[in-house]
PQR file with spaces between the fields and no chain letter, atoms N, CA, C, O and H, PARSE charges and radii, in Angstrom:
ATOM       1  N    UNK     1      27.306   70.047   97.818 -0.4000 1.5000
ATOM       2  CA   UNK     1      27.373   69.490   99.149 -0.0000 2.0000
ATOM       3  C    UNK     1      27.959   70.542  100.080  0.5500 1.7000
ATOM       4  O    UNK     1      28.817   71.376   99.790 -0.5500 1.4000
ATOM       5  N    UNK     2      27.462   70.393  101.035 -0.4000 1.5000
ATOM       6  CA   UNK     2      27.783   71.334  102.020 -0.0000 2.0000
ATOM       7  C    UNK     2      28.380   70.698  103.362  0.5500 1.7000
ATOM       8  O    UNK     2      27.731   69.941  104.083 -0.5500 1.4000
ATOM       9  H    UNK     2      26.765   69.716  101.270  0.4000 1.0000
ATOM      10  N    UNK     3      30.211   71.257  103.703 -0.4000 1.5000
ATOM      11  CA   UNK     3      30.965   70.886  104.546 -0.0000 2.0000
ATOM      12  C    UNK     3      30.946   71.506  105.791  0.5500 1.7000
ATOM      13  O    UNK     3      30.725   72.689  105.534 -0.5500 1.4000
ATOM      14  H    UNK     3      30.738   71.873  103.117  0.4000 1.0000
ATOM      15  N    UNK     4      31.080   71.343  107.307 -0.4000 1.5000
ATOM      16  CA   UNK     4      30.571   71.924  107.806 -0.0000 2.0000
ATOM      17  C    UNK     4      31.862   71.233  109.171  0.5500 1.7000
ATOM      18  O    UNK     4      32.042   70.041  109.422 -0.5500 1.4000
ATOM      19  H    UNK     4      31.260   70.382  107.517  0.4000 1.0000
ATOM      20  N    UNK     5      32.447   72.219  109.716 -0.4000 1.5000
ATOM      21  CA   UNK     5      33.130   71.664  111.438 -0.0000 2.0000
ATOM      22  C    UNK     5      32.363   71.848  112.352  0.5500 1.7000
ATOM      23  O    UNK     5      32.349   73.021  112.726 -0.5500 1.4000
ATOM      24  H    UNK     5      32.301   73.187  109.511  0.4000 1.0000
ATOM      25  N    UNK     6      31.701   71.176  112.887 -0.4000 1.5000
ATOM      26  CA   UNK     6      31.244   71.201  114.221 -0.0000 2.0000
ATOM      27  C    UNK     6      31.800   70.659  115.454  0.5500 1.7000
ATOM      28  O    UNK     6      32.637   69.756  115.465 -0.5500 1.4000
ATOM      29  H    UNK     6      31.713   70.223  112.583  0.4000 1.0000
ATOM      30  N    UNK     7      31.311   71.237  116.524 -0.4000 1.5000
ATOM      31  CA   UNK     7      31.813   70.920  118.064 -0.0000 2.0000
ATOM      32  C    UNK     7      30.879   70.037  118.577  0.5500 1.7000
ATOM      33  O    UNK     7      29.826   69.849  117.967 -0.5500 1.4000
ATOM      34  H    UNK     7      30.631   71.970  116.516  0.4000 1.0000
ATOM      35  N    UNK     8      31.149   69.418  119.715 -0.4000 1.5000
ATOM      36  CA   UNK     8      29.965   68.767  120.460 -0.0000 2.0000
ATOM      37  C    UNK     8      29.001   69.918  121.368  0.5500 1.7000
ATOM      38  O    UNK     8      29.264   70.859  122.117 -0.5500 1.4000
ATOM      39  H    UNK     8      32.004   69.570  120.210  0.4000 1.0000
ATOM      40  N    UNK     9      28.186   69.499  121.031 -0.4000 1.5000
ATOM      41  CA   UNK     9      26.922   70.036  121.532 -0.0000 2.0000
ATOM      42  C    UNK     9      26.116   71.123  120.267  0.5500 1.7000
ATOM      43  O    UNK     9      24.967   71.535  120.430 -0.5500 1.4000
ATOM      44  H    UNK     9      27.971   68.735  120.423  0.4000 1.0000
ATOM      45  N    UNK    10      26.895   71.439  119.131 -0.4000 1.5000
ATOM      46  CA   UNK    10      26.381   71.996  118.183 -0.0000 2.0000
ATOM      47  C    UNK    10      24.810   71.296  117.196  0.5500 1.7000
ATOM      48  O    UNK    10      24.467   70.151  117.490 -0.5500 1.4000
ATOM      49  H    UNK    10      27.828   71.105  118.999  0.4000 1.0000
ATOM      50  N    UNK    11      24.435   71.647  116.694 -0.4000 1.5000
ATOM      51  CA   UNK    11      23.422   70.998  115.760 -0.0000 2.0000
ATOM      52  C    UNK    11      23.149   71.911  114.325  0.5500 1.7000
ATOM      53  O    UNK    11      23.367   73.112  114.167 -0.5500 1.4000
ATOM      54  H    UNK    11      24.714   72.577  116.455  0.4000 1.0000
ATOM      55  N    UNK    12      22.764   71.223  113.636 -0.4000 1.5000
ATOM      56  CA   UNK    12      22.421   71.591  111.930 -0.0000 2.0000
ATOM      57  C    UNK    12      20.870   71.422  111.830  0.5500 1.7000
ATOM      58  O    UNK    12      20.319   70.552  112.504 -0.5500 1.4000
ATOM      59  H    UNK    12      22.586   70.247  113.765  0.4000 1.0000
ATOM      60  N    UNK    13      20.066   72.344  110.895 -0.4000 1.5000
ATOM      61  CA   UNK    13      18.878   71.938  110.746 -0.0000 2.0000
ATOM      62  C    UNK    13      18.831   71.910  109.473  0.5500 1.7000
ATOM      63  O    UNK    13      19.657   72.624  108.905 -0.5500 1.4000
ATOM      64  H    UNK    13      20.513   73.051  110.347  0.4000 1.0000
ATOM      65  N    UNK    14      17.921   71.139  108.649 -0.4000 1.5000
ATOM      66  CA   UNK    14      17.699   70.985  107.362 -0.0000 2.0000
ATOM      67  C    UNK    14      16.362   71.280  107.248  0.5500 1.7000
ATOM      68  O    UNK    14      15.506   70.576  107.784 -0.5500 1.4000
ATOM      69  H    UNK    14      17.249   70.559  109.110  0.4000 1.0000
ATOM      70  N    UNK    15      16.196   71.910  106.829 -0.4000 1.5000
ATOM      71  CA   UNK    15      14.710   72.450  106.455 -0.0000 2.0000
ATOM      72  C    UNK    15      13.751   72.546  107.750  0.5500 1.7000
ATOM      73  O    UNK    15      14.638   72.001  108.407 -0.5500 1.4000
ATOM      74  H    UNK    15      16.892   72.481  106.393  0.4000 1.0000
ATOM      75  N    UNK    16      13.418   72.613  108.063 -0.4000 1.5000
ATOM      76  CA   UNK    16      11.684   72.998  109.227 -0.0000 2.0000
ATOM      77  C    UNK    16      11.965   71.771  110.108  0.5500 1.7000
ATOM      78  O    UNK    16      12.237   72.071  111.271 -0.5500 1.4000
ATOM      79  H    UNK    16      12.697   73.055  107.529  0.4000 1.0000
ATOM      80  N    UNK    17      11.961   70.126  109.753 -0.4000 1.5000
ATOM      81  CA   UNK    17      11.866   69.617  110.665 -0.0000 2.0000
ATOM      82  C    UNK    17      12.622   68.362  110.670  0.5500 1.7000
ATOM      83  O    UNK    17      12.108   67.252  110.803 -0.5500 1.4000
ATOM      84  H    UNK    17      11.740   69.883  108.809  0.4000 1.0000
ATOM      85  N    UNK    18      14.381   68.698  110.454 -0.4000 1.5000
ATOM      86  CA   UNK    18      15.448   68.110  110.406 -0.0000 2.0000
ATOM      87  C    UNK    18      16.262   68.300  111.170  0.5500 1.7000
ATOM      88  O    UNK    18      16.889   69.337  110.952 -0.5500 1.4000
ATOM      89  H    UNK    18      14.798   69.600  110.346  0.4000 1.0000
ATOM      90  N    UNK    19      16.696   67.502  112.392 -0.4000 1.5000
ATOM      91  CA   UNK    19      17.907   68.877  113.093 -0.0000 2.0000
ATOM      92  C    UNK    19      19.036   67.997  113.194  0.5500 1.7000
ATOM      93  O    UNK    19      18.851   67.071  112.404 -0.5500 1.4000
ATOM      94  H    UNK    19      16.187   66.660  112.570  0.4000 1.0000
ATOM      95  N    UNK    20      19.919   67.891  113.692 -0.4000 1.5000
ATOM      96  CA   UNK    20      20.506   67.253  113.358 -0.0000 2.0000
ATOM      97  C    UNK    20      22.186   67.628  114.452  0.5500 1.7000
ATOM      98  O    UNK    20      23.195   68.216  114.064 -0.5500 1.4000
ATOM      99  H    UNK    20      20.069   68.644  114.333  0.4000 1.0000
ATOM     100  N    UNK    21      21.928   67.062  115.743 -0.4000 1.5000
ATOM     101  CA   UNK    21      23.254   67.245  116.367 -0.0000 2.0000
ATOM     102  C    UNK    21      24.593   66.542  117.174  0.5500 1.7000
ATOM     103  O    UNK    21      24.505   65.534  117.875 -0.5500 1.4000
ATOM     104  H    UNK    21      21.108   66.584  116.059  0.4000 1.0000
ATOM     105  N    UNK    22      25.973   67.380  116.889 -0.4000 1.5000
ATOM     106  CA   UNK    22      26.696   66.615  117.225 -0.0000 2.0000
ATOM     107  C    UNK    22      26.811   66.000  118.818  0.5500 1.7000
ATOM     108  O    UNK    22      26.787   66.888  119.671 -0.5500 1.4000
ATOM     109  H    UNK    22      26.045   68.199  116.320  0.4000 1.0000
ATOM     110  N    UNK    23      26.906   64.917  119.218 -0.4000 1.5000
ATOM     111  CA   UNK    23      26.850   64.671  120.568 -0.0000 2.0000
ATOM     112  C    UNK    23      27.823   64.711  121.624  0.5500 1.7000
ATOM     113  O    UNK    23      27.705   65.097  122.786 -0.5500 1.4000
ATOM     114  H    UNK    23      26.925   64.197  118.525  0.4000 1.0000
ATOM     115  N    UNK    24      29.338   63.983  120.666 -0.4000 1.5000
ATOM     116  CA   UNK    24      30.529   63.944  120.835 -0.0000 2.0000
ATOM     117  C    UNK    24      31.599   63.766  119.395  0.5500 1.7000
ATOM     118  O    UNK    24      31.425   63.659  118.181 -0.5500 1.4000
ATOM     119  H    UNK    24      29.434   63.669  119.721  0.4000 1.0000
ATOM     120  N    UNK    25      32.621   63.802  120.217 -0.4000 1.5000
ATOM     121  CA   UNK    25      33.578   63.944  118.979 -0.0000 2.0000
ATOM     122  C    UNK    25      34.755   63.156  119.755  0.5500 1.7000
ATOM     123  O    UNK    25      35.024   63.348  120.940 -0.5500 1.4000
ATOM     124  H    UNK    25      32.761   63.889  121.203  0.4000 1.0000
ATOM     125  N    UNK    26      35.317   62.376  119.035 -0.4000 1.5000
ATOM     126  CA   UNK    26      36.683   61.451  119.736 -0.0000 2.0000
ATOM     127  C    UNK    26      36.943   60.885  118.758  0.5500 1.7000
ATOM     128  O    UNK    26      36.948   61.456  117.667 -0.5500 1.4000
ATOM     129  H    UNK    26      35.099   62.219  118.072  0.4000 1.0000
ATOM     130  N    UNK    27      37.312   59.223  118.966 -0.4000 1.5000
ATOM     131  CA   UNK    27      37.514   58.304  118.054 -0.0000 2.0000
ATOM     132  C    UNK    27      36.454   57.913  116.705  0.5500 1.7000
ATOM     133  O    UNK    27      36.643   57.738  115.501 -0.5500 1.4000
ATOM     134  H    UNK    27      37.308   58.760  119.853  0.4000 1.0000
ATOM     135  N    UNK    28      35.032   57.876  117.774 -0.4000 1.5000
ATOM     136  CA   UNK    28      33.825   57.451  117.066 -0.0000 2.0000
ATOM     137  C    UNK    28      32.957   58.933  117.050  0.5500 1.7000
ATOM     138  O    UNK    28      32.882   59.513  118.133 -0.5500 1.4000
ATOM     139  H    UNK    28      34.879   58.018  118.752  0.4000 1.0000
ATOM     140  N    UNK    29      32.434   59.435  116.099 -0.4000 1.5000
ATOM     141  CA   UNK    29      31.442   60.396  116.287 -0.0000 2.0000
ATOM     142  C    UNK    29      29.858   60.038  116.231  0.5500 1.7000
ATOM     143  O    UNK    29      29.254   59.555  115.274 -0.5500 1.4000
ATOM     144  H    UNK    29      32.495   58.964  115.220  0.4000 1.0000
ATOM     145  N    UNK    30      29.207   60.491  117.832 -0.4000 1.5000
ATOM     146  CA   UNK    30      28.112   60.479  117.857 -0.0000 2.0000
ATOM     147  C    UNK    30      27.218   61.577  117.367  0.5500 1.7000
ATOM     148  O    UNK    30      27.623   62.739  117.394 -0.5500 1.4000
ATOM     149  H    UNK    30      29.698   60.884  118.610  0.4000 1.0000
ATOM     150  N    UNK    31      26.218   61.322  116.994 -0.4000 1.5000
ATOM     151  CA   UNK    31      25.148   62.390  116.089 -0.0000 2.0000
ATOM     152  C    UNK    31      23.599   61.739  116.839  0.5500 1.7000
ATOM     153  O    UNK    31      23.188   60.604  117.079 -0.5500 1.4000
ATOM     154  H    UNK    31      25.890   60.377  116.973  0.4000 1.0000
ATOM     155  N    UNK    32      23.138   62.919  117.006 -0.4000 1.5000
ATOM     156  CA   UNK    32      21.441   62.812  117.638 -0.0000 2.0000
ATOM     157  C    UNK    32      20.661   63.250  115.998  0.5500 1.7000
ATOM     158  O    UNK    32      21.253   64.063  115.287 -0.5500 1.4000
ATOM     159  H    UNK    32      23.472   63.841  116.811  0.4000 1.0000
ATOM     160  N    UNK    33      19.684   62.799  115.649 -0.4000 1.5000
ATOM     161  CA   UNK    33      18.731   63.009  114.532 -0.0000 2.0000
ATOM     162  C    UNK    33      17.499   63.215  114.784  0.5500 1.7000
ATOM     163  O    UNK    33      16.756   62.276  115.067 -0.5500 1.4000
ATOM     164  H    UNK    33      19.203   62.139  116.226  0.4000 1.0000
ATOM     165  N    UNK    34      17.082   64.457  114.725 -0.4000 1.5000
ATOM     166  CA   UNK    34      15.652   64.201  115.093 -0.0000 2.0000
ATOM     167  C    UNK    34      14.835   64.497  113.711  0.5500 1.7000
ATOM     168  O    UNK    34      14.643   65.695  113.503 -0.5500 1.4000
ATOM     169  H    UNK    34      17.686   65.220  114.495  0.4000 1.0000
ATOM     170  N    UNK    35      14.345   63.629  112.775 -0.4000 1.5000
ATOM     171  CA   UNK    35      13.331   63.424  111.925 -0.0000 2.0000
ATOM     172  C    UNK    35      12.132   62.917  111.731  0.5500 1.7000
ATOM     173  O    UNK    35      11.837   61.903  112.364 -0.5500 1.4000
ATOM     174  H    UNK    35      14.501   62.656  112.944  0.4000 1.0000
ATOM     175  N    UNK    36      10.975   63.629  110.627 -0.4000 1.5000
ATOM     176  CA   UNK    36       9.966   63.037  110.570 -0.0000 2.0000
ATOM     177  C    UNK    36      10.086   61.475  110.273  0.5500 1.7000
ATOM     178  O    UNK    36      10.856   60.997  109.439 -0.5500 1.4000
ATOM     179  H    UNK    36      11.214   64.452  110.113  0.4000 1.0000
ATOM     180  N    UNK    37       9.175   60.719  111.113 -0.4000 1.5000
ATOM     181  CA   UNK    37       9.212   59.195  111.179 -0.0000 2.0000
ATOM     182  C    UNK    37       9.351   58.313  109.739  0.5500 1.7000
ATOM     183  O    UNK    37       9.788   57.175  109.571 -0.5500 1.4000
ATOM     184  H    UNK    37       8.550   61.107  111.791  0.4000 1.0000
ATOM     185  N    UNK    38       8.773   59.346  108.709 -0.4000 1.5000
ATOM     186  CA   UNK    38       8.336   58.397  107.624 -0.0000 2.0000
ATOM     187  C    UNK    38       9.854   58.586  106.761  0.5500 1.7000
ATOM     188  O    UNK    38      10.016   57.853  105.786 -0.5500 1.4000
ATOM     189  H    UNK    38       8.418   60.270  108.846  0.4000 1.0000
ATOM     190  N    UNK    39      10.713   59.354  107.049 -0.4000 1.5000
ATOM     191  CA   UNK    39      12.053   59.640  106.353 -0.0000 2.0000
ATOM     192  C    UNK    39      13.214   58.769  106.991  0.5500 1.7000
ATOM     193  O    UNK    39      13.702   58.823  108.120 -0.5500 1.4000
ATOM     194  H    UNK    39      10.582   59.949  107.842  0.4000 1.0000
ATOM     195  N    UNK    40      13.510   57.921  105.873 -0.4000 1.5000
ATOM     196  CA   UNK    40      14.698   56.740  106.037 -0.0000 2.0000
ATOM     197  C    UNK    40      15.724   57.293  106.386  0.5500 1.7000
ATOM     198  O    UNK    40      16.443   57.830  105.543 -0.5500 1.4000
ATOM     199  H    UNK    40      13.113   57.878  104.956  0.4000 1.0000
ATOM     200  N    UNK    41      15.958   57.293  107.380 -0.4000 1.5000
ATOM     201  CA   UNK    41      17.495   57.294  108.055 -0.0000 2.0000
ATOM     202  C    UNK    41      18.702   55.949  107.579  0.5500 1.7000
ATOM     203  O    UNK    41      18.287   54.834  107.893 -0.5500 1.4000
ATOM     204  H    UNK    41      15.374   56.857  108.064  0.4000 1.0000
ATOM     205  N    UNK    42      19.936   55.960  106.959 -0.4000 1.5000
ATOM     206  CA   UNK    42      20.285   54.659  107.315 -0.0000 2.0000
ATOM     207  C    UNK    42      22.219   54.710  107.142  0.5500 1.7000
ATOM     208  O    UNK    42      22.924   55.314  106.335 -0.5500 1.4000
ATOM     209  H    UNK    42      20.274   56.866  106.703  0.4000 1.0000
ATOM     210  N    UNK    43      22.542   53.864  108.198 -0.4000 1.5000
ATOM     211  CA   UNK    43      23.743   54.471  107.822 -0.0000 2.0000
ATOM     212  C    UNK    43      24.265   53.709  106.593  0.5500 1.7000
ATOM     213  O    UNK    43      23.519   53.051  105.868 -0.5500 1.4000
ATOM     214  H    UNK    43      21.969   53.373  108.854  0.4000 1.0000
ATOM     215  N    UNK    44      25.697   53.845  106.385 -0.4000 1.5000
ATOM     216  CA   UNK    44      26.257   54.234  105.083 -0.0000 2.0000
ATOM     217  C    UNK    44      26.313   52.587  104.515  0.5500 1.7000
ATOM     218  O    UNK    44      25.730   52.188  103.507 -0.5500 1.4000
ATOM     219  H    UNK    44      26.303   54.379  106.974  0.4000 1.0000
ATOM     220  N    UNK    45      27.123   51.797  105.384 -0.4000 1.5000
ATOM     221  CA   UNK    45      26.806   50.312  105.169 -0.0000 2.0000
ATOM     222  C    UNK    45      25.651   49.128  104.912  0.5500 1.7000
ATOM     223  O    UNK    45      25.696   47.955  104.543 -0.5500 1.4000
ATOM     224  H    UNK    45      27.597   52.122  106.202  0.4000 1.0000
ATOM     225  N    UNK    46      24.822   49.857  105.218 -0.4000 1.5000
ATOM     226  CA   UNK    46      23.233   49.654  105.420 -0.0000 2.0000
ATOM     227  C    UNK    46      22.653   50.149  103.650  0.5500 1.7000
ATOM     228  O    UNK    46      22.124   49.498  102.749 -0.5500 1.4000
ATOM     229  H    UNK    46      24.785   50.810  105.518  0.4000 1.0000
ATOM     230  N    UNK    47      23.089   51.639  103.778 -0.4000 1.5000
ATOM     231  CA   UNK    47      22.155   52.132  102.360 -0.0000 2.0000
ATOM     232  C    UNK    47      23.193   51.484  101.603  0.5500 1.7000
ATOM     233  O    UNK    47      22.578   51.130  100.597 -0.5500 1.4000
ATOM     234  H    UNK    47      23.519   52.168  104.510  0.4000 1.0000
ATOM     235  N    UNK    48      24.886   50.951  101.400 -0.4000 1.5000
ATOM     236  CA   UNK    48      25.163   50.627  100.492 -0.0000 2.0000
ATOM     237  C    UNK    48      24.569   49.093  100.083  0.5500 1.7000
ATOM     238  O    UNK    48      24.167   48.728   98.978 -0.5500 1.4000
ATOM     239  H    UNK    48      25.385   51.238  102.217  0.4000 1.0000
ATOM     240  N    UNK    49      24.643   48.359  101.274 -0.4000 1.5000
ATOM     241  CA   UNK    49      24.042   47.142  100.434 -0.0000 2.0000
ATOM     242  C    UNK    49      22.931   46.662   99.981  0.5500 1.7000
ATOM     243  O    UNK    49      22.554   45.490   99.978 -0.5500 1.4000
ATOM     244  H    UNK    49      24.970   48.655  102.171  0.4000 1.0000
ATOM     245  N    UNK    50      22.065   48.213   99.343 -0.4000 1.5000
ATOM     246  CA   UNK    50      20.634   47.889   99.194 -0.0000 2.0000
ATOM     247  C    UNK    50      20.828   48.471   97.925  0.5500 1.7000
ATOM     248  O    UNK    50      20.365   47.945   96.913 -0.5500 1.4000
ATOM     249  H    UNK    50      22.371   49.165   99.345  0.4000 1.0000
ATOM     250  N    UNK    51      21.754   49.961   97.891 -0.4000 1.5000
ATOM     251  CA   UNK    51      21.745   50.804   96.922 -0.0000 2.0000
ATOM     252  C    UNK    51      22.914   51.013   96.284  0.5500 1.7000
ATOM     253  O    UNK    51      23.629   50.011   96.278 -0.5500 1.4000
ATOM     254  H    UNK    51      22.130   50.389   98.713  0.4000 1.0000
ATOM     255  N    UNK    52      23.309   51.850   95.809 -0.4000 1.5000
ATOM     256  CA   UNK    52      24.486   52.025   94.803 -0.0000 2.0000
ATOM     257  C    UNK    52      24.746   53.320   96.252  0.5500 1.7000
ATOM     258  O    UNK    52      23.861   53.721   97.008 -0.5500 1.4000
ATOM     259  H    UNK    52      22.728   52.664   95.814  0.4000 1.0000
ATOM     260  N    UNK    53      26.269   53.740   96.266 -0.4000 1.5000
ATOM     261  CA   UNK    53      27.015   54.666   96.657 -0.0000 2.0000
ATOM     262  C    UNK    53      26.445   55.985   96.169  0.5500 1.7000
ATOM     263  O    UNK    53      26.311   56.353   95.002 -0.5500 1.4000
ATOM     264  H    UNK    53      26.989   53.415   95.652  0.4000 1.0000
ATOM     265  N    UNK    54      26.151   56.593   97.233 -0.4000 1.5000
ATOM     266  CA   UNK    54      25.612   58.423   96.260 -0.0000 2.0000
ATOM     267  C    UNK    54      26.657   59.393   95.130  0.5500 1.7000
ATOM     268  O    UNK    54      27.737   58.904   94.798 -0.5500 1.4000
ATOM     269  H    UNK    54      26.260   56.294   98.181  0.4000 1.0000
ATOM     270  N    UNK    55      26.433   60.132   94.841 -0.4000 1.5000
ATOM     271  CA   UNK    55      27.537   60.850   93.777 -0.0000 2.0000
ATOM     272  C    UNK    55      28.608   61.410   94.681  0.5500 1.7000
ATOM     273  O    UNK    55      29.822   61.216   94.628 -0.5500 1.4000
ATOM     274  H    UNK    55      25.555   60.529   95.110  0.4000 1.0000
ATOM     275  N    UNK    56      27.823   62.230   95.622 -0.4000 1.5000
ATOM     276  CA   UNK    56      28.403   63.510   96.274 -0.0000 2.0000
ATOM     277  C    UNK    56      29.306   62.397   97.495  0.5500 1.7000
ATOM     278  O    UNK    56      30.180   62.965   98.150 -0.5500 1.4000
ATOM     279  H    UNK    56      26.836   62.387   95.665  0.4000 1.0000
ATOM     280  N    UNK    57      29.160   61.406   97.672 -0.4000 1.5000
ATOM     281  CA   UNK    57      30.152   60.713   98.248 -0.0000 2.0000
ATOM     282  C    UNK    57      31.365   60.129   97.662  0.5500 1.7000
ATOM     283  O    UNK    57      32.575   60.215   97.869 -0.5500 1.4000
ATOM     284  H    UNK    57      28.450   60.944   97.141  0.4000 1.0000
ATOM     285  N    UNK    58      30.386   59.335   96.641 -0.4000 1.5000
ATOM     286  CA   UNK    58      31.848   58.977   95.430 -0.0000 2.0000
ATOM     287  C    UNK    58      33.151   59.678   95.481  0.5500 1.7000
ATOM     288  O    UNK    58      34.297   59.261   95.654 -0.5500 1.4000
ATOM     289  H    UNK    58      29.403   59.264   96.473  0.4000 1.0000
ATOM     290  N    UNK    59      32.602   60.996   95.259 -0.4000 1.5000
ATOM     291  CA   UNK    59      33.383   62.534   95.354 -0.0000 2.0000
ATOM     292  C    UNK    59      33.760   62.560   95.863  0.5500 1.7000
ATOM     293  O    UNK    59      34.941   62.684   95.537 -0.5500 1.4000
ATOM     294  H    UNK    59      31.672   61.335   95.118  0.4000 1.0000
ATOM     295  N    UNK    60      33.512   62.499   97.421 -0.4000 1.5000
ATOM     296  CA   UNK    60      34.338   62.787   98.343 -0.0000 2.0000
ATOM     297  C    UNK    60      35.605   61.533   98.523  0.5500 1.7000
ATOM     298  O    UNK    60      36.826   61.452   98.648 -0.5500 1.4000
ATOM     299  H    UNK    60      32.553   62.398   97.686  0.4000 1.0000
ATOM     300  N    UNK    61      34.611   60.820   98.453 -0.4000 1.5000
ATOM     301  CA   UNK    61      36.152   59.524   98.952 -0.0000 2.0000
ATOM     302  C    UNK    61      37.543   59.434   97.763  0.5500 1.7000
ATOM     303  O    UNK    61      38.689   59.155   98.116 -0.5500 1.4000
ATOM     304  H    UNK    61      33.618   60.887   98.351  0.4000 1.0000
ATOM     305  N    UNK    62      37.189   59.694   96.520 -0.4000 1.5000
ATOM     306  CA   UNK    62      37.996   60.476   95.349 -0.0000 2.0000
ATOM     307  C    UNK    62      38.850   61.449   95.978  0.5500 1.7000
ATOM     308  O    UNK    62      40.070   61.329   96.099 -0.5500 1.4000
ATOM     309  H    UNK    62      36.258   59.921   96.233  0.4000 1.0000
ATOM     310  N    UNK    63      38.301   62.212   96.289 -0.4000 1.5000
ATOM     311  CA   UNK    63      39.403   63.431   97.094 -0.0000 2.0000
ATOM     312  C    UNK    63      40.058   63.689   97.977  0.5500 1.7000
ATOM     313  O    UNK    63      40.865   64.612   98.082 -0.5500 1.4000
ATOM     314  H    UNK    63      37.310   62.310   96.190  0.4000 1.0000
ATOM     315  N    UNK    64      39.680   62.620   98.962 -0.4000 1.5000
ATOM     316  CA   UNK    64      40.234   62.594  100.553 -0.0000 2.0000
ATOM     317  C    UNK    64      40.603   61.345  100.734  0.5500 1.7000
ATOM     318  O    UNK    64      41.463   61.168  101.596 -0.5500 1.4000
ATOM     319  H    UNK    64      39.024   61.869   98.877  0.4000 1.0000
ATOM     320  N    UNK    65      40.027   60.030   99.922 -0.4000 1.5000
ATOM     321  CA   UNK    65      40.506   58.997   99.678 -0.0000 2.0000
ATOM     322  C    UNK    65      39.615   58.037  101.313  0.5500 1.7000
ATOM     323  O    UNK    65      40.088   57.040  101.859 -0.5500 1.4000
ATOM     324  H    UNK    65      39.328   60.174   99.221  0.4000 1.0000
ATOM     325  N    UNK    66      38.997   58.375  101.504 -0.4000 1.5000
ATOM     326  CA   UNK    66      37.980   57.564  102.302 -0.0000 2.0000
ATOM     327  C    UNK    66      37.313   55.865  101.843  0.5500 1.7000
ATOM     328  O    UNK    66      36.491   55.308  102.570 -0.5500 1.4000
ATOM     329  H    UNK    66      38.613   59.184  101.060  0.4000 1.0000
């Protein structure tokens, strides 16, 4: 997994046609996504009550206690 500080107005791309940027930063953090349509976006409460928790999160909340 890859950790990353960003500022507002920064962005990340994931491969060719993933981008992925910060909007703001405060209390709540906003994020802009721009992805191909057919790729599930979902947030974390959403994918958990469909799916099991990912590894690389497990992990994290183990370590930082999230």
């Amino acid at each position: 997994m890859l950790s990353l500080t960003v500022k507002a107005g920064d962005y990340i791309t994931i491969g060719d046609n993933v981008v992925i940027q910060m909007l703001k930063v405060g209390d709540v953090c906003r994020v802009a996504i721009d992805a191909p349509r057919e790729m599930a976006i979902e947030r974390a409460k959403v994918h958990e009550q469909r799916a099991e928790t990912p590894e690389c999160i497990r992990r994290l909340r183990e370590k930082y206690g999230n």
